[in-house]
C-alpha positions as CSV (number, residue, x, y, z in Angstrom):
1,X,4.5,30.5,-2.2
2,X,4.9,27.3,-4.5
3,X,1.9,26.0,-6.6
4,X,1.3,23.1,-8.4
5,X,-0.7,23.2,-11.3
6,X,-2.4,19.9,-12.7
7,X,-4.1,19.3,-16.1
8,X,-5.1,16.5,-18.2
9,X,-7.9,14.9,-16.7
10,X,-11.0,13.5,-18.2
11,X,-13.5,11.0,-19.5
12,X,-12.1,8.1,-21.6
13,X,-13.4,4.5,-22.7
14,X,-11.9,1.4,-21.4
15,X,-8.3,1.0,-22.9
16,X,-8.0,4.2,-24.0
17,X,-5.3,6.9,-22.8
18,X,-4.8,9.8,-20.8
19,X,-1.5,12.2,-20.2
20,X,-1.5,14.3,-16.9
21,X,0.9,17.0,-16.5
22,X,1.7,19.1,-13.5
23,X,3.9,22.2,-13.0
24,X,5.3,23.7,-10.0
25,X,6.1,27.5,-9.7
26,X,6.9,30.4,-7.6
27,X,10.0,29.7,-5.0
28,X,11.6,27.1,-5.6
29,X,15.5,26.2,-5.2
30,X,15.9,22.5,-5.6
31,X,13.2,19.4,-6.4
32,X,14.1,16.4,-5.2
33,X,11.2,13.6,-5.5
34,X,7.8,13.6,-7.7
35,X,4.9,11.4,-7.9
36,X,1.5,10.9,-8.5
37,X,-1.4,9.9,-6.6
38,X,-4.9,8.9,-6.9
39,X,-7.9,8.8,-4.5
40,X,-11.2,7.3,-5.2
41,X,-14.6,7.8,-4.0
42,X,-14.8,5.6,-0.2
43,X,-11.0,4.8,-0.6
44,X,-8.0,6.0,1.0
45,X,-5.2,8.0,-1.4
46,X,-2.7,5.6,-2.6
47,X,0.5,6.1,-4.2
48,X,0.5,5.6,-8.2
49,X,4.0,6.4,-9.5
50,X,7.2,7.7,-8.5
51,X,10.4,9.1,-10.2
52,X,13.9,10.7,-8.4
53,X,15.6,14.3,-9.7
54,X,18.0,11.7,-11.6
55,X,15.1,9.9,-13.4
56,X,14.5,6.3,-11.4
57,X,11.0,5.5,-11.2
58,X,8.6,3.4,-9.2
59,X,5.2,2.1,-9.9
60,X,2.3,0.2,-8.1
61,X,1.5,-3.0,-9.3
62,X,-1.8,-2.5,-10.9
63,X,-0.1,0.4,-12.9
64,X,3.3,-0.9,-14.0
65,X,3.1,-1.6,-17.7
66,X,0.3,0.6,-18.5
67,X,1.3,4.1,-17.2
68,X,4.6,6.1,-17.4
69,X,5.9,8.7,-15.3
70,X,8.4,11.5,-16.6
71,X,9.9,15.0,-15.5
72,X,11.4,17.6,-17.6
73,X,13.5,19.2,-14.4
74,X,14.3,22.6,-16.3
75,X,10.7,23.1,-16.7
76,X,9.5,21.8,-13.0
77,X,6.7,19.6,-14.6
78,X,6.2,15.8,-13.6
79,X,3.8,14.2,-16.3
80,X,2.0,10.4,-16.3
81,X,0.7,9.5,-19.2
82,X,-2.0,6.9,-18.7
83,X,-2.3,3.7,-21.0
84,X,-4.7,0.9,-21.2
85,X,-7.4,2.6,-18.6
86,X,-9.0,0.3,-16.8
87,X,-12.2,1.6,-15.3
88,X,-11.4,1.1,-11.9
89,X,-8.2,3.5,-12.6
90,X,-11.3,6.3,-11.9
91,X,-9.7,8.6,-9.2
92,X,-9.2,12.1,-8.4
93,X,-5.5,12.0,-9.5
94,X,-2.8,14.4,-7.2
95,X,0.8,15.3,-8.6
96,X,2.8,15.5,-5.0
97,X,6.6,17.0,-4.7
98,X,9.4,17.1,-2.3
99,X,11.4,20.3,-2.9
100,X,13.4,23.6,-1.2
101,X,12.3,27.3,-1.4
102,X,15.8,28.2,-0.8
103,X,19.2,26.8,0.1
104,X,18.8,27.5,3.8
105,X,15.0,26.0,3.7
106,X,13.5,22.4,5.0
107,X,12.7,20.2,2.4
108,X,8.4,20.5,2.2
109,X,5.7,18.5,0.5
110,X,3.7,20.2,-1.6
111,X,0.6,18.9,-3.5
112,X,-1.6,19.7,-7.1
113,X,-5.2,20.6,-6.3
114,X,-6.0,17.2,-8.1
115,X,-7.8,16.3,-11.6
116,X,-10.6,14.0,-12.5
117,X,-9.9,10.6,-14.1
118,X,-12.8,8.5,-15.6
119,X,-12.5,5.9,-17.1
120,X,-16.1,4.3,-18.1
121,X,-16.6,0.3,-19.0
C-alpha cells in the first residue's frame, strides 16, 4: 500500500514560519502531481498549493507570496514551507498526490493523515 507521511505542524505567533514536509512510500512507480491542502474548523477543505513532476507551481491567492511549495522527486517528499502566518492560516493541513503503483496501474489519489497548523494573533 502507499502512505503518506506528514510532519511539521505546530503552534506559531503571527508572522512567524512553519515548513511542512510530507513523504510518500511503499509502491509506487510514477508521481505525477502534489499539493497541499488545508481545512479549518466549520469550513470546507480548500486547495493551498500546487506543483507538477517538472516543478510548475500554483498557489491560492491568500497564500501566494508568503508560502512556497517544493518536491525533491528522488526522495517522494512534497514540502510547504509557511511564511508570514497569518492567524486565519489555522487549518488542519493535508499533503495530497496523484501517482501509479505500477506501469500497468490507474493513476490514484492518495492523501497525508493531516497536521495541525496554528497560528495565534
Amino acid at each position: 500500500q502507499v502512505q503518506l507521511a506528514e510532519s511539521g505542524g505546530g503552534l506559531v505567533q503571527a508572522g512567524g514560519s512553519l515548513s511542512l514536509s510530507c513523504a510518500a512510500s511503499g509502491s509506487i512507480f510514477s508521481i505525477n502531481a502534489m499539493g497541499w491542502y488545508r481545512q479549518a474548523p466549520g469550513k470546507q477543505r480548500e486547495l493551498v498549493a500546487t506543483i507538477t513532476s517538472a516543478g510548475s507551481t500554483n498557489y491560492r491567492d491568500s497564500v501566494k507570496g508568503r508560502f512556497t511549495i517544493s518536491r525533491d522527486n528522488a526522495k517522494n517528499t512534497v514540502y510547504l514551507q509557511m511564511n508570514s502566518l497569518k492567524p486565519e492560516d489555522t487549518a488542519v493541513y493535508y499533503c495530497n498526490t496523484n501517482l501509479r503503483t505500477s506501469w500497468r496501474s490507474n493513476w490514484g489519489v492518495y492523501w497525508g493523515q493531516g497536521t495541525q497548523v496554528t497560528v495565534s494573533s
